[in-house]
Structures are given as C-alpha cells and as structure tokens.
CHARMM-style PDB file with segment names, atoms N, HN, CA, C and O in Angstrom:
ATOM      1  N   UNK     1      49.980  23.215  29.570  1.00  0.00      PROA
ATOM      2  CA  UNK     1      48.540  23.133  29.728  1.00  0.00      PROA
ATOM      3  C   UNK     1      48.243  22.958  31.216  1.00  0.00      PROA
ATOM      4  O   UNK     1      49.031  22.180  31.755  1.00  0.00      PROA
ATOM      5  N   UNK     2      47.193  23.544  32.125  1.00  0.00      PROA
ATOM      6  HN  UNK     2      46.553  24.176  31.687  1.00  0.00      PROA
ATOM      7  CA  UNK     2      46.832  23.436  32.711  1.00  0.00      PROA
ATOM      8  C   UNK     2      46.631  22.084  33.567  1.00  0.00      PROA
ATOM      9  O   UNK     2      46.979  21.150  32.844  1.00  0.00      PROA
ATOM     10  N   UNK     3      46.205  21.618  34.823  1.00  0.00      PROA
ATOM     11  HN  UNK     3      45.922  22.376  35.410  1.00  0.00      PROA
ATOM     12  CA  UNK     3      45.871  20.466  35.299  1.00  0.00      PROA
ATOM     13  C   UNK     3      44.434  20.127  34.943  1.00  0.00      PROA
ATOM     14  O   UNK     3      44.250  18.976  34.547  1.00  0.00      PROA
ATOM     15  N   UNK     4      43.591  20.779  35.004  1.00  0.00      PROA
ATOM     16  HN  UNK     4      43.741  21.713  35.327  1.00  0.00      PROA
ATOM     17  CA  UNK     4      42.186  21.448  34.776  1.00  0.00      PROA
ATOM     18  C   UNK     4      42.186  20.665  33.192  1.00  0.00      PROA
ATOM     19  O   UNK     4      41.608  19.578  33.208  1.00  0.00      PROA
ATOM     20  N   UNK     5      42.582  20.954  32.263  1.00  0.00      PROA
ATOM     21  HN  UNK     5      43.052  21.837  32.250  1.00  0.00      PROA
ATOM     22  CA  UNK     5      43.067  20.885  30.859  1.00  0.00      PROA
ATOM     23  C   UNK     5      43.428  19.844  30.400  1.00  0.00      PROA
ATOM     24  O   UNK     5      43.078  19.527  29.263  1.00  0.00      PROA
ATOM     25  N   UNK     6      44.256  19.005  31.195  1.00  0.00      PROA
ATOM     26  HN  UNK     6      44.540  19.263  32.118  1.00  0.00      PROA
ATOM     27  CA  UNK     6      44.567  17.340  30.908  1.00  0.00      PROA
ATOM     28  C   UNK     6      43.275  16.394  31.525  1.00  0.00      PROA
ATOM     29  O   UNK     6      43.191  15.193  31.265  1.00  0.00      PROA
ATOM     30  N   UNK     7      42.266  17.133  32.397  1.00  0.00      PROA
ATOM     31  HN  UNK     7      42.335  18.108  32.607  1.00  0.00      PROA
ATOM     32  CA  UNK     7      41.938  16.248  33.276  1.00  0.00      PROA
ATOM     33  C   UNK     7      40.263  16.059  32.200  1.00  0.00      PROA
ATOM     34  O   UNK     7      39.564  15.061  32.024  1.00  0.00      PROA
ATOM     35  N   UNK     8      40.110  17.528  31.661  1.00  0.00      PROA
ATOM     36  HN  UNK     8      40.678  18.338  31.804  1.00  0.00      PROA
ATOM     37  CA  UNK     8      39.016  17.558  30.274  1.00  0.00      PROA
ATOM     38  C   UNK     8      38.953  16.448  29.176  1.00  0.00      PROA
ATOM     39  O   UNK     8      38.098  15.660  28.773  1.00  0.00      PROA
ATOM     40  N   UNK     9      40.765  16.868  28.761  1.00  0.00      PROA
ATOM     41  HN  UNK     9      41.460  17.509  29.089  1.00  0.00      PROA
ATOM     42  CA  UNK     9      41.093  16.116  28.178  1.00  0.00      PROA
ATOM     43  C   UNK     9      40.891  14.441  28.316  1.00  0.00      PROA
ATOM     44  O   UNK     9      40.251  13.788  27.492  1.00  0.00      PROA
ATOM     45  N   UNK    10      41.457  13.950  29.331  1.00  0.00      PROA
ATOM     46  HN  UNK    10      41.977  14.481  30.001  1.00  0.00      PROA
ATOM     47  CA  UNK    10      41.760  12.664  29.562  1.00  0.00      PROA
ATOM     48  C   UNK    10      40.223  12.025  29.701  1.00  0.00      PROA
ATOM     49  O   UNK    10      40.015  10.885  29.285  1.00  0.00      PROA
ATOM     50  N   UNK    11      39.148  12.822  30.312  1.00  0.00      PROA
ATOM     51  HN  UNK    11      39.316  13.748  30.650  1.00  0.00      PROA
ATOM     52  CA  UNK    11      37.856  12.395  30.239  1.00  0.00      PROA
ATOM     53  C   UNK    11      37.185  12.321  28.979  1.00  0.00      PROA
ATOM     54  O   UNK    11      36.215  11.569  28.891  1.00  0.00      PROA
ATOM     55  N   UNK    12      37.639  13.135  27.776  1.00  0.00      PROA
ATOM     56  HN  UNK    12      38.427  13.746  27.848  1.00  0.00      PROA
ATOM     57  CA  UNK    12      36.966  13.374  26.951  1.00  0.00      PROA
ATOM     58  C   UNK    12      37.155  11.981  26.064  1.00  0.00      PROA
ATOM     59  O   UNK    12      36.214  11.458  25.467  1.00  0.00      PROA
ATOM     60  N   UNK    13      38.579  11.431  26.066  1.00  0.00      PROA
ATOM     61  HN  UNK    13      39.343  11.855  26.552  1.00  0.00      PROA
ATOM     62  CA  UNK    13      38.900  10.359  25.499  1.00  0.00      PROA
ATOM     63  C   UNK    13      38.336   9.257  26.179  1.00  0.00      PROA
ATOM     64  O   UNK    13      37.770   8.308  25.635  1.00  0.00      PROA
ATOM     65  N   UNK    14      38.522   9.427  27.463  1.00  0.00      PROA
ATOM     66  HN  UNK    14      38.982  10.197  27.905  1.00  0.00      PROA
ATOM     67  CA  UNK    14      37.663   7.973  28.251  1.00  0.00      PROA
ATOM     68  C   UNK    14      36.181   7.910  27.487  1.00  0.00      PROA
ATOM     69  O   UNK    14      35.887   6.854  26.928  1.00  0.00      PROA
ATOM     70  N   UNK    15      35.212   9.064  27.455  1.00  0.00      PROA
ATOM     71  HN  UNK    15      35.451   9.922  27.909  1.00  0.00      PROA
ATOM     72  CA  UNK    15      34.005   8.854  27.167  1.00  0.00      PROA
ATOM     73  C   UNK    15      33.846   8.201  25.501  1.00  0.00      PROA
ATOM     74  O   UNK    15      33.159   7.259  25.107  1.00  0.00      PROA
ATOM     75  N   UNK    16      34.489   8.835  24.977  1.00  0.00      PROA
ATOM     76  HN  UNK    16      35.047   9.601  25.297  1.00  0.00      PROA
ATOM     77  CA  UNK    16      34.552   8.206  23.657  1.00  0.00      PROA
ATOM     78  C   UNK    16      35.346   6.901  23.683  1.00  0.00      PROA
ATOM     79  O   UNK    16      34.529   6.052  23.325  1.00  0.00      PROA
ATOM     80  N   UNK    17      36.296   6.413  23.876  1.00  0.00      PROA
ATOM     81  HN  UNK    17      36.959   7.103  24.167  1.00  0.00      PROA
ATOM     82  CA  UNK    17      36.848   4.960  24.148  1.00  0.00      PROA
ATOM     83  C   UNK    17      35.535   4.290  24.957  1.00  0.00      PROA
ATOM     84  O   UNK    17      35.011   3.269  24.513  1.00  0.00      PROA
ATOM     85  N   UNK    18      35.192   4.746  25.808  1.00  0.00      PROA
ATOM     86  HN  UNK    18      35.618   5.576  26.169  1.00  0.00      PROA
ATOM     87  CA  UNK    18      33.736   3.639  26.459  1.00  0.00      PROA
ATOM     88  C   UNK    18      32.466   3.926  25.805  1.00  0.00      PROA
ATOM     89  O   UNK    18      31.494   3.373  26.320  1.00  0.00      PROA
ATOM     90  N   UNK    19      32.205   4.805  24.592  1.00  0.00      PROA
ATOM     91  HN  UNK    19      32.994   5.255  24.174  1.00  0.00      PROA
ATOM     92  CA  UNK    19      30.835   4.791  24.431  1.00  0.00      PROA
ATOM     93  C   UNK    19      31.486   3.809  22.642  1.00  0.00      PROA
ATOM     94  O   UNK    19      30.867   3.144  21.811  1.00  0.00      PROA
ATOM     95  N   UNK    20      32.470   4.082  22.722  1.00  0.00      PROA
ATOM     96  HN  UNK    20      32.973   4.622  23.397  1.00  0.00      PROA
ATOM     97  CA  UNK    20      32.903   2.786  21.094  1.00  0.00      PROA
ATOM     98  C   UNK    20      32.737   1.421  21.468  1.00  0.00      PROA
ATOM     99  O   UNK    20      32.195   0.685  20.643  1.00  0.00      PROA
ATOM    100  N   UNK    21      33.153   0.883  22.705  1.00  0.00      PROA
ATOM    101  HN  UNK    21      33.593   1.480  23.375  1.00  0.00      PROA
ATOM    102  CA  UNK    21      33.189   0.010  23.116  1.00  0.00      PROA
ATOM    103  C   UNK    21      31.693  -0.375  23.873  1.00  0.00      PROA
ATOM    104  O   UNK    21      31.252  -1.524  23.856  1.00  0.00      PROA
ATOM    105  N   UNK    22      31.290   0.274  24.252  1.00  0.00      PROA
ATOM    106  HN  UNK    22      31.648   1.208  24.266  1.00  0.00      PROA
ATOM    107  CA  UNK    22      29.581  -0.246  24.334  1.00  0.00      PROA
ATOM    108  C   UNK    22      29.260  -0.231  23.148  1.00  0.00      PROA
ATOM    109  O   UNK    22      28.309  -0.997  23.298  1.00  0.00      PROA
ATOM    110  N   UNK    23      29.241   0.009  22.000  1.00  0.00      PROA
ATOM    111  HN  UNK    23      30.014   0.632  21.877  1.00  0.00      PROA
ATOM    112  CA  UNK    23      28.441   0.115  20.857  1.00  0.00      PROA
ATOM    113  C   UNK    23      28.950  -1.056  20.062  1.00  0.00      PROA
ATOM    114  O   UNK    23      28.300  -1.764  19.294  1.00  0.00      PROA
ATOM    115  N   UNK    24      30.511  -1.158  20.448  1.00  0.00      PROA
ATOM    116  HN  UNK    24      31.039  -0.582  21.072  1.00  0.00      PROA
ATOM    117  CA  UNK    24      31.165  -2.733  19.594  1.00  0.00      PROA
ATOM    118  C   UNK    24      30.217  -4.242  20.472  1.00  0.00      PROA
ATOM    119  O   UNK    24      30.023  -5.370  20.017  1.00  0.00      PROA
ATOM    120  N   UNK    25      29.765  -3.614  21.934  1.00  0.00      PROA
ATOM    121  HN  UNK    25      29.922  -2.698  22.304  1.00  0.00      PROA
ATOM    122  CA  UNK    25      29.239  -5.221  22.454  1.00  0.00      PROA
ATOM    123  C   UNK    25      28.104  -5.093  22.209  1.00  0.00      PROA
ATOM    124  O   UNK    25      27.666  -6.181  21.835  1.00  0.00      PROA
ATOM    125  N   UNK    26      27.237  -4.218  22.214  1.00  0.00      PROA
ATOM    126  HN  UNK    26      27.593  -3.335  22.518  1.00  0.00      PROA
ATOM    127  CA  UNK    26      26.064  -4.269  21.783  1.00  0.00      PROA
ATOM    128  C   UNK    26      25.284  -4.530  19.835  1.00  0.00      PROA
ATOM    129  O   UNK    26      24.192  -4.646  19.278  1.00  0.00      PROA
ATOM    130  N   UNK    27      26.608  -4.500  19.541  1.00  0.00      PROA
ATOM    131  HN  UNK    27      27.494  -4.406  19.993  1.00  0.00      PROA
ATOM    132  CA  UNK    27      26.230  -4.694  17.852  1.00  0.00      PROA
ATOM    133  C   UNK    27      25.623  -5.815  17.401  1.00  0.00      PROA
ATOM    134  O   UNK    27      24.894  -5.761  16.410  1.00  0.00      PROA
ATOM    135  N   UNK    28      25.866  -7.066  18.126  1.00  0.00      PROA
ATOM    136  HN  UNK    28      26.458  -7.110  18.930  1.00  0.00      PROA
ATOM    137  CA  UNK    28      25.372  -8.611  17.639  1.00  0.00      PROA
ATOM    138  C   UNK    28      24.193  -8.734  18.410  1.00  0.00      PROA
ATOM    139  O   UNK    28      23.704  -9.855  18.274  1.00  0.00      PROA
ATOM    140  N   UNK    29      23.635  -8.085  19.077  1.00  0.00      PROA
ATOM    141  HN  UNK    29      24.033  -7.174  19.188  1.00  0.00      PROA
ATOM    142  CA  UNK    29      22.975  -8.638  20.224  1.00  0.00      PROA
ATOM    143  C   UNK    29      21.457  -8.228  19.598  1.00  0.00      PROA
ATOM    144  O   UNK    29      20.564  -8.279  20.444  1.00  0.00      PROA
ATOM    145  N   UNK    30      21.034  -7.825  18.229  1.00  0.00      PROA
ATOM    146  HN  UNK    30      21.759  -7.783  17.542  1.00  0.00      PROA
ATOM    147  CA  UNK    30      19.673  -7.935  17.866  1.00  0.00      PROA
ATOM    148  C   UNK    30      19.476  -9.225  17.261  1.00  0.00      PROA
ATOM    149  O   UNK    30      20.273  -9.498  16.364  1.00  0.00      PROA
ATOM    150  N   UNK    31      18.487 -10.193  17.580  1.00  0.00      PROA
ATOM    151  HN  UNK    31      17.840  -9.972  18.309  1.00  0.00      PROA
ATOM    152  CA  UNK    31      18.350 -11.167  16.684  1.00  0.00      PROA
ATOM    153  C   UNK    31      17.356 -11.478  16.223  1.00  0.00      PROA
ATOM    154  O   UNK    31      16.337 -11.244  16.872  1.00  0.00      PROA
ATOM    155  N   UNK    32      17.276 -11.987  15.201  1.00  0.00      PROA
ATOM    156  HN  UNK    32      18.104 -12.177  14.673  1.00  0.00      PROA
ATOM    157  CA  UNK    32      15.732 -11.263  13.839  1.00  0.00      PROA
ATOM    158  C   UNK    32      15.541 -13.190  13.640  1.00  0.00      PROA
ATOM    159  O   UNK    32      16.231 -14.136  13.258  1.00  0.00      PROA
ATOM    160  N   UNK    33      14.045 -12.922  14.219  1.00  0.00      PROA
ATOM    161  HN  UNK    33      13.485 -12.153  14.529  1.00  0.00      PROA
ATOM    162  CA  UNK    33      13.305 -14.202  13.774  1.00  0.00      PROA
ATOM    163  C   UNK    33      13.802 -14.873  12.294  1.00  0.00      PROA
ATOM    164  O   UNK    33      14.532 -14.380  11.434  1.00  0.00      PROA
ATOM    165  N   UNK    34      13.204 -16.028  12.330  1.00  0.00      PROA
ATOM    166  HN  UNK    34      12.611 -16.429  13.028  1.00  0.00      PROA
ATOM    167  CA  UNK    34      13.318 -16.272  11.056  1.00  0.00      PROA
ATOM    168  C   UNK    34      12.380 -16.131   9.623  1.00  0.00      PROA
ATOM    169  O   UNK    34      12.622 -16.391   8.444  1.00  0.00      PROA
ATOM    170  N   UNK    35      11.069 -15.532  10.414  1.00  0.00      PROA
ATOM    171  HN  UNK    35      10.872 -15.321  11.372  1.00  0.00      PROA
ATOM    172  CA  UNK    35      10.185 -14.919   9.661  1.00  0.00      PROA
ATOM    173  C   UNK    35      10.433 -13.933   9.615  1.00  0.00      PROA
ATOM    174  O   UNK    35       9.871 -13.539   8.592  1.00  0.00      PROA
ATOM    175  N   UNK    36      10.932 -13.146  10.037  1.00  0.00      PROA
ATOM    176  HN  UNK    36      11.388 -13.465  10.867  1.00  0.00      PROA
ATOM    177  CA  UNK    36      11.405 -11.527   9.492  1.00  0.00      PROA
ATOM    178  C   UNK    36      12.525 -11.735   8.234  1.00  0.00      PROA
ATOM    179  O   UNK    36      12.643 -11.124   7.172  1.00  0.00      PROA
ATOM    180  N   UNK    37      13.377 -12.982   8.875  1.00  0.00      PROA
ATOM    181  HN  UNK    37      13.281 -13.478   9.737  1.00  0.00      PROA
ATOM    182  CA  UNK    37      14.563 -12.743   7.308  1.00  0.00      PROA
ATOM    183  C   UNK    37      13.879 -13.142   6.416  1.00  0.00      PROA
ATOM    184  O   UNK    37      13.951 -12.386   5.448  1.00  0.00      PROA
ATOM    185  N   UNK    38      13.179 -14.054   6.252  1.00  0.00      PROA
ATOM    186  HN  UNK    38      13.121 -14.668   7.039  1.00  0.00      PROA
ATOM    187  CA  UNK    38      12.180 -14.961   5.034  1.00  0.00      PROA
ATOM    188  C   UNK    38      11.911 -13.412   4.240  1.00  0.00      PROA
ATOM    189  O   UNK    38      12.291 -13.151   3.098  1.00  0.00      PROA
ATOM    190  N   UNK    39      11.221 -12.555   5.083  1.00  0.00      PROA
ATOM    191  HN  UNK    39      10.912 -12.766   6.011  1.00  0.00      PROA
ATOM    192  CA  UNK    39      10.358 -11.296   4.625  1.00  0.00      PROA
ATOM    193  C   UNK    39      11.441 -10.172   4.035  1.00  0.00      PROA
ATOM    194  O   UNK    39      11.077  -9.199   3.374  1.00  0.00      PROA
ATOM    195  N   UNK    40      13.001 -10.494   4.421  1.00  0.00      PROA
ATOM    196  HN  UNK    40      13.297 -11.284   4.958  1.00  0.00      PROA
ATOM    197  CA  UNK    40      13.821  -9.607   4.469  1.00  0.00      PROA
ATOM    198  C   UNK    40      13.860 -10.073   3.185  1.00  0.00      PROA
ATOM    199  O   UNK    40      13.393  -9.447   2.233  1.00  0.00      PROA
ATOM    200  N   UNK    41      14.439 -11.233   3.102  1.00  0.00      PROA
ATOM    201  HN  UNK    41      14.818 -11.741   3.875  1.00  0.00      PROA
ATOM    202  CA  UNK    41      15.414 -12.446   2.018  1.00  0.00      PROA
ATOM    203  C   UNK    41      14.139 -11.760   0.363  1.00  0.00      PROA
ATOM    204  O   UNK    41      14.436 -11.064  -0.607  1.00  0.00      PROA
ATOM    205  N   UNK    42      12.672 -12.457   0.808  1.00  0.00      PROA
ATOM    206  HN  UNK    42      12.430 -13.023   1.596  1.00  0.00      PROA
ATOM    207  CA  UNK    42      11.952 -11.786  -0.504  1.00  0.00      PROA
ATOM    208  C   UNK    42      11.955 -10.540  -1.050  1.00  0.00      PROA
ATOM    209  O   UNK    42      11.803 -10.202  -2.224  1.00  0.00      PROA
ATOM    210  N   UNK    43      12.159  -9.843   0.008  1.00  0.00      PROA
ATOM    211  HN  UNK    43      12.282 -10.118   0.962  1.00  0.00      PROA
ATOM    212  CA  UNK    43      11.674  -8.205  -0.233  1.00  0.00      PROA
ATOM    213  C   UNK    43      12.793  -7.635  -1.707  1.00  0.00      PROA
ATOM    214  O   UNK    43      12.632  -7.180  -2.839  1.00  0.00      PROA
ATOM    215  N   UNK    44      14.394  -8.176  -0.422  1.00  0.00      PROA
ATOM    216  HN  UNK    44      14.524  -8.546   0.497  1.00  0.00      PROA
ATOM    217  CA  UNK    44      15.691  -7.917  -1.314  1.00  0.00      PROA
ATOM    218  C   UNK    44      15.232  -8.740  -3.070  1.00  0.00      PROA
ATOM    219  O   UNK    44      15.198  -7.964  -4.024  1.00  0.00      PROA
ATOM    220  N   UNK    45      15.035  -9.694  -3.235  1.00  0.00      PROA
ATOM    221  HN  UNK    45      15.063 -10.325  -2.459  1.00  0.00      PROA
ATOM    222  CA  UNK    45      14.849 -10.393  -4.603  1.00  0.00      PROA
ATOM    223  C   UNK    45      13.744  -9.738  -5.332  1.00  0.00      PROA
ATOM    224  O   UNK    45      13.879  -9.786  -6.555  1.00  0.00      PROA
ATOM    225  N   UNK    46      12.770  -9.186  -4.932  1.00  0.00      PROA
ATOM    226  HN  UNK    46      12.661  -9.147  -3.939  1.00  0.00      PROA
ATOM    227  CA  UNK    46      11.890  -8.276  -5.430  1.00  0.00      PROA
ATOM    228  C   UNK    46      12.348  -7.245  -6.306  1.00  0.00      PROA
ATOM    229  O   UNK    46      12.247  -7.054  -7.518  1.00  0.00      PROA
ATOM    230  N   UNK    47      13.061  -6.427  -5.036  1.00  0.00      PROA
ATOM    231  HN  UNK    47      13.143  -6.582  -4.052  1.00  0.00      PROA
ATOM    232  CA  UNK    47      14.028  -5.424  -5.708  1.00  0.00      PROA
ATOM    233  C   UNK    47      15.026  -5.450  -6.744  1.00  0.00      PROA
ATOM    234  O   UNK    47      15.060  -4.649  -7.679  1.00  0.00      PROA
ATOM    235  N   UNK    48      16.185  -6.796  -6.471  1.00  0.00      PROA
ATOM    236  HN  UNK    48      16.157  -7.446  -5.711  1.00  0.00      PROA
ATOM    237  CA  UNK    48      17.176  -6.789  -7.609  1.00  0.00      PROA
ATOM    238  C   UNK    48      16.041  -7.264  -8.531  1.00  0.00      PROA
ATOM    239  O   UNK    48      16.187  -6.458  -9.450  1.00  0.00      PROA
ATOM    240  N   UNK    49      15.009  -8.040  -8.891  1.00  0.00      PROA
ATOM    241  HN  UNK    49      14.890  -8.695  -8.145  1.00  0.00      PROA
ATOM    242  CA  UNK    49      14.185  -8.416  -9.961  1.00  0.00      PROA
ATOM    243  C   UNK    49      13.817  -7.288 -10.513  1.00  0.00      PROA
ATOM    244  O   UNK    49      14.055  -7.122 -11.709  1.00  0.00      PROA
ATOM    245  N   UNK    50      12.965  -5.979  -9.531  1.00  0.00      PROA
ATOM    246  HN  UNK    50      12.772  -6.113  -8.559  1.00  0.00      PROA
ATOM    247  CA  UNK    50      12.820  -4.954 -10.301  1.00  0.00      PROA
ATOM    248  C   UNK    50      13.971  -3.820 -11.040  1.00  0.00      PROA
ATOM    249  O   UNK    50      13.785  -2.905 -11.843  1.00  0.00      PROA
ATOM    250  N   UNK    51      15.201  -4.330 -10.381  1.00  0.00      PROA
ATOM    251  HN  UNK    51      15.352  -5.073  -9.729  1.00  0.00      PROA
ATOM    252  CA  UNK    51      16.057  -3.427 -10.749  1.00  0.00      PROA
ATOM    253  C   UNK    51      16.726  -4.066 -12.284  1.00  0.00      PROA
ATOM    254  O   UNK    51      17.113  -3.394 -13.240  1.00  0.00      PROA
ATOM    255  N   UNK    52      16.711  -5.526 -12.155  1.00  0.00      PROA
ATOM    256  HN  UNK    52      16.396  -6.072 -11.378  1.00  0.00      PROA
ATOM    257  CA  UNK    52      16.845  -6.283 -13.313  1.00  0.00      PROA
ATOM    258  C   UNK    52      15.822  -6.120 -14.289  1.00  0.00      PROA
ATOM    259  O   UNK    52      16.088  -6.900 -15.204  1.00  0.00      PROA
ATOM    260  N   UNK    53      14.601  -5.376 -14.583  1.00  0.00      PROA
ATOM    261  HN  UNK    53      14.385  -4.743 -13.839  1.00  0.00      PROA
ATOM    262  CA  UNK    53      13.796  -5.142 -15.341  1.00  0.00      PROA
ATOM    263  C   UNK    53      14.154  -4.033 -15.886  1.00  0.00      PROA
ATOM    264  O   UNK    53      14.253  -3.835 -17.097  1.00  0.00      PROA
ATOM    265  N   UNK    54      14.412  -3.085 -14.819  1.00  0.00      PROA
ATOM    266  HN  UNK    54      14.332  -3.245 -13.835  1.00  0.00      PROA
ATOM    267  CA  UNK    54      14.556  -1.224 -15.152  1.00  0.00      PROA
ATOM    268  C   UNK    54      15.814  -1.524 -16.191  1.00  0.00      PROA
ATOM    269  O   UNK    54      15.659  -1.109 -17.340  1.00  0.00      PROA
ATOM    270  N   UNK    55      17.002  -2.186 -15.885  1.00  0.00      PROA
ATOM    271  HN  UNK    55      17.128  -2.523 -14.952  1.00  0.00      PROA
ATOM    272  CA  UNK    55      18.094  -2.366 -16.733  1.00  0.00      PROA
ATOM    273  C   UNK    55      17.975  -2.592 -17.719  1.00  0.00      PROA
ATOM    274  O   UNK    55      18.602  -2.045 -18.626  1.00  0.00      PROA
ATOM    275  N   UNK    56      16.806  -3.811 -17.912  1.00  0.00      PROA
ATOM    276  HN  UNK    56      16.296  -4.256 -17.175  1.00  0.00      PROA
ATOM    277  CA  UNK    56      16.992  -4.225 -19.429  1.00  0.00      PROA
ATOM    278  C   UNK    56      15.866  -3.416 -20.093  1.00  0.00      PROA
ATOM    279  O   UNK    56      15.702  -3.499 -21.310  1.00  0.00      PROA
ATOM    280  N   UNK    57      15.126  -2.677 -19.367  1.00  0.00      PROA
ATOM    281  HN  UNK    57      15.260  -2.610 -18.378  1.00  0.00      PROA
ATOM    282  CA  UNK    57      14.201  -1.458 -19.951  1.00  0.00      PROA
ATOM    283  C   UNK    57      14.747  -0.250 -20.861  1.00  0.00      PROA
ATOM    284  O   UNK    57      14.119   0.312 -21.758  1.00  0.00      PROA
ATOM    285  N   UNK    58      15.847  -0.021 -20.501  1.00  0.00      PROA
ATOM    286  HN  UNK    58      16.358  -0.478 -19.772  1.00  0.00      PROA
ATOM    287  CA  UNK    58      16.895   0.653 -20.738  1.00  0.00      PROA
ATOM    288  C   UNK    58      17.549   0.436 -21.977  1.00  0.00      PROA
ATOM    289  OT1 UNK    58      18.570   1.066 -22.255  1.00  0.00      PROA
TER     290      UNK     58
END
C-alpha cells in the first residue's frame, strides 16, 4: 500500500477513536432538574398503568 494510503488510513482511525471518545465524556454531562424527573417519573407510571389496562382489556 502506498504511503498516501496508510496515512488515510491511520487518520481515518484517529477520527473515529477521538470522535468515540468525545462522545464517552460528554455522555454524563446533561443534568435534568428535579422537576423534569418528577414529570419524567409520572409520565413513565401513566404509561405502564395504561399499558396495564390494555393487557387486562385483552
């Protein structure tokens, strides 16, 4: 292979090894009030409640 060819290469892996690794440090870093989970926490129990209805509708 070419020099040209390893050098594609070897960048192509750098960019992907550094854009995984920005995306692994940036993963924790949203943090959700505690009125948003309250709103999250009901919404979810809503749902399994309605999904617990459709079941026994069934």
């Amino acid at each position: 292979m070419p020099t040209i060819g390893w050098i594609f290469l070897i960048l192509a892996l750098a960019l992907i090894v550094g854009g995984l690794m920005i995306l692994r440090d940036s993963a924790h870093s949203m943090k959700i009030s505690d009125e948003k989970m309250k709103k999250i926490r009901a919404r979810q129990k809503e749902l399994e409640a309605q999904d617990k209805e459709d079941d026994d509708w069934k």
